[in-house]
N, C-alpha and C positions, 0 to 999 in steps of 0.2 A: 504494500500500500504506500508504503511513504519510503519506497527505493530499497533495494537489497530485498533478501530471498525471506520465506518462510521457513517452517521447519515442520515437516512432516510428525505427527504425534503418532497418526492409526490410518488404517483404512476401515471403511463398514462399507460391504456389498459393494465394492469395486469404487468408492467415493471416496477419497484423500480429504482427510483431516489434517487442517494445519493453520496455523498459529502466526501469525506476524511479531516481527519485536516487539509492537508497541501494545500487546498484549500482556506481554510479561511486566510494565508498566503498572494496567487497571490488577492484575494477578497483583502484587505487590502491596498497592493501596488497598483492595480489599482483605488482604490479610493483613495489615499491619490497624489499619481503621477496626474492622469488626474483634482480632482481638484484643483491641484495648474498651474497646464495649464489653466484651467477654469479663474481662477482667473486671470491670467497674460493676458489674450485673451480677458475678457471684462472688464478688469479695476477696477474690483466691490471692491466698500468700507470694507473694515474689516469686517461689520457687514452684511454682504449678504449670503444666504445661498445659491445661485445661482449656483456658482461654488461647492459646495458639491453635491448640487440634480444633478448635471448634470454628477459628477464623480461617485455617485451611479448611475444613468439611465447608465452609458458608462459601467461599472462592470459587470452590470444585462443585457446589451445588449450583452459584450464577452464573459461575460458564459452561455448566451440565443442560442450565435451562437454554441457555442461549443455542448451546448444540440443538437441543431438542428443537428447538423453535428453527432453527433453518434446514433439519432435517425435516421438520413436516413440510415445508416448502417441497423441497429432494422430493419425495415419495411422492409428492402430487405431481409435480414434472414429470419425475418416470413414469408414472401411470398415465400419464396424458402424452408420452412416445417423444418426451426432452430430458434427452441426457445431460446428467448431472455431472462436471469431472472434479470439482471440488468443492470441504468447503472452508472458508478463512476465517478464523475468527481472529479482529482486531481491537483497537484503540475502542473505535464506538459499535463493539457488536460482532457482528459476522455477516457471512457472504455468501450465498449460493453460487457456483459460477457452472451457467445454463451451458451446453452445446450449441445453441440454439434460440430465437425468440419463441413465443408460444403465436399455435397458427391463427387463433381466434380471443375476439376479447374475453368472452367464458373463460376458453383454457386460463387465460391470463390471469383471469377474478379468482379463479380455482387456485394457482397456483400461488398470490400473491395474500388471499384469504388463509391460506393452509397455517404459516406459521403463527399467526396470531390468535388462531384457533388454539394450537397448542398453547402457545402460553394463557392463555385465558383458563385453559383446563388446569395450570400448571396452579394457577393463580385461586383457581376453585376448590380443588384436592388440597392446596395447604391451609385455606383458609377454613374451610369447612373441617376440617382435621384438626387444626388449632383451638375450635370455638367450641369445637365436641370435647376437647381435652383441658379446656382453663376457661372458659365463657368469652364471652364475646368483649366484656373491657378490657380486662386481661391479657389478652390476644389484641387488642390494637394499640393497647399501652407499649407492648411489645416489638408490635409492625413500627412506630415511630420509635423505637431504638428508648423507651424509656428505662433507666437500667432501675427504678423502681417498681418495675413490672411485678416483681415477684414470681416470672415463671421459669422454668428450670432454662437451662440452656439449648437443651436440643430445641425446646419450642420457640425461645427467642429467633434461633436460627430460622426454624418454619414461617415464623411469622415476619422475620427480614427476608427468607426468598419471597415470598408472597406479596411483600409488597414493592420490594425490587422488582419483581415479572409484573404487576400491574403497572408501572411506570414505563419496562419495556411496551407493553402492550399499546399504552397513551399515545407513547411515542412512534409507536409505530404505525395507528391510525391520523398519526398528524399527519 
């Protein structure tokens, strides 16, 4: 994206997965930002590695969602006969990169609809999961990073992918 190569991480069904520098970047700030929320949220000693694993797992779960969300795009292109040959995730997000335009503005709607689907569902399962597991104030005290929330960490982290993906989502119908 911004000059010099990517780095290949994985392939899934013959699609290159792969990562820009400026990726390792938002990876950085979101690990070092969420665990120090981690830390401030369960009070942990200096010497706890608690809040790091947990600001890694929150990292790996927003660029897990991000994958998801430009693989549902993928799937809809291959189903609709436009091949996929990568996908980049960078600075602001990720990238499907088509073989191809799509023939028709349908296919187009279809394929352009798909990601945001997903994260919308992403955004649904953690929210509805949250509110069934600490209620529903609780669970948004938490989505806004209040470290007074009172709820454990793994659901902090739920309730920050949750409302990280609904942001992606915002922004991606802008």
């Amino acid at each position: 994206m911004f000059g010099g190569g990517s780095i290949t991480l994985f392939h899934i069904r013959g699609i290159r997965i792969a990562v820009d520098w400026s990726w390792f970047l938002i990876l950085f700030l979101v690990i070092f930002w969420m665990t120090n929320f981690y830390d401030e949220l369960l009070g942990s000693s200096s010497g706890s590695t608690t809040p790091f694993l947990l600001g890694l797992a929150s990292a790996a779960g927003f660029f897990g969602s991000i994958l998801l969300h430009e693989l549902g795009h993928a799937v809809v292109a291959i189903r609709n006969g436009i091949g996929i040959r990568s996908i980049q995730l960078w600075i602001f997000g990720g990238m499907a990169r088509m073989d191809r335009e799509a023939d028709s503005p349908g296919t187009e709607l279809k394929v352009a609809l798909a990601g945001p689907l997903v994260t919308l569902a992403i955004v649904v399962a953690l929210t509805a999961g949250g509110i069934a597991a600490v209620g529903a104030p609780e669970f948004r005290d938490a989505a806004l990073l209040a470290s007074s929330s009172g709820v454990s960490g793994v659901l902090a982290m739920g309730a920050w992918l949750a409302s990280i993906n609904l942001l992606v989502l915002v922004f991606n119908l802008i």
